[in-house]
N, C-alpha and C positions, 0 to 999 in steps of 0.2 A: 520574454522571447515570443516572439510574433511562428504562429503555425503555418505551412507552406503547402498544407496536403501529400505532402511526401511520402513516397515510398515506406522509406526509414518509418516515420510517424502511423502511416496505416499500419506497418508489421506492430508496434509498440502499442497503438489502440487495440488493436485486437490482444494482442499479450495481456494487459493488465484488465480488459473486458473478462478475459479467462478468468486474472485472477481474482476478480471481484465476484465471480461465476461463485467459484471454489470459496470463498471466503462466508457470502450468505445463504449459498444452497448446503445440501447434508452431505457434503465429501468430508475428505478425510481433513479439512483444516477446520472442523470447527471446534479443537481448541482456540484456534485463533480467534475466529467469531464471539467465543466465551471471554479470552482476553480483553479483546476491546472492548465489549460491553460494559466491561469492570472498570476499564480505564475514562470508556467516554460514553455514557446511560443514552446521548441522547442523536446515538450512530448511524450514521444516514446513509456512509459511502466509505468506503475503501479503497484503495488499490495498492498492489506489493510491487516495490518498485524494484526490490533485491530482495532474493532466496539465495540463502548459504545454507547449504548441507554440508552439517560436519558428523563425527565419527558418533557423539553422543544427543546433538543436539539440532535445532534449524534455527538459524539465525534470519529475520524477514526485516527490511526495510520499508514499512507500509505508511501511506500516504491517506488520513483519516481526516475527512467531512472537511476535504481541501483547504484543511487551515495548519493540520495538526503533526508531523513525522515525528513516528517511534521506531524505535530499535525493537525487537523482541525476539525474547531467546525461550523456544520453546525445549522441553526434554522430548527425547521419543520415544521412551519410557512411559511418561507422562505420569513419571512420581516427584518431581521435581514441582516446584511454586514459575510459573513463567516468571523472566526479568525480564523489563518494561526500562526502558530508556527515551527521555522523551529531548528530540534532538533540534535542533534552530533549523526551519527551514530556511532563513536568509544564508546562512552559514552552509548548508548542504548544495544550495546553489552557486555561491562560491566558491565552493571548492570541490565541486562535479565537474566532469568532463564535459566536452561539448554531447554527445552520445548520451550521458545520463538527463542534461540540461533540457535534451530535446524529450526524453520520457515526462521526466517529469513537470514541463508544462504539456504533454498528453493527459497526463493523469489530472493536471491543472484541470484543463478544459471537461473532462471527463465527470470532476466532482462538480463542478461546476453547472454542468447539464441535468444529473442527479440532484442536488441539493433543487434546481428548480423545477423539475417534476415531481419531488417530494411534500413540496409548496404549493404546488397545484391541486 
């Protein structure tokens, strides 16, 4: 999907810039920062492309070092082991809406930026 500097897309970069914010800086998700490291040592870039708060747990759909989508179910507890689900991005873009389609080539272009200032 070709970017058009849209509205839509500027709201959505700035969203998932937050949540990349949240994800490597010391807020309150860095269980999740913890997570990923476990899952991928050599972690360059992030973004949450879906937060579910449910009654015991946070369910995140994160988009890791733009190659990689996991499911992850954190406790908010945090006595619980995180469950890590690791999902087809091909499969996630066919079967997202056009709304999610357009996030997540934001988030595309985004690691994508990342990965090469991290190379620089």
């Amino acid at each position: 999907m070709k970017l058009r500097g849209s509205k839509t897309e500027q709201e959505f970069r700035e969203e998932l810039i937050q949540s990349r914010k949240g994800i490597f800086g010391n807020g309150d998700n860095s269980n999740i920062k913890i997570t990923l490291n476990s899952e991928f040592p050599n972690l360059v870039t992030a973004y949450v492309l879906h937060w579910t708060p449910e009654q015991c747990e946070d369910i995140y759909i994160i988009l890791v070092n733009g190659a990689h989508l996991i499911s992850v179910e954190l406790d908010k507890e945090g006595t619980a082991n995180p469950i890590v689900e690791h999902l087809s991005l091909e499969e996630y873009k066919k079967s997202s809406s056009k709304i999610n389609q357009i996030k997540l080539a934001v988030a595309l272009d985004l690691s994508g930026r990342d990965k090469n200032e991290h190379n620089n």
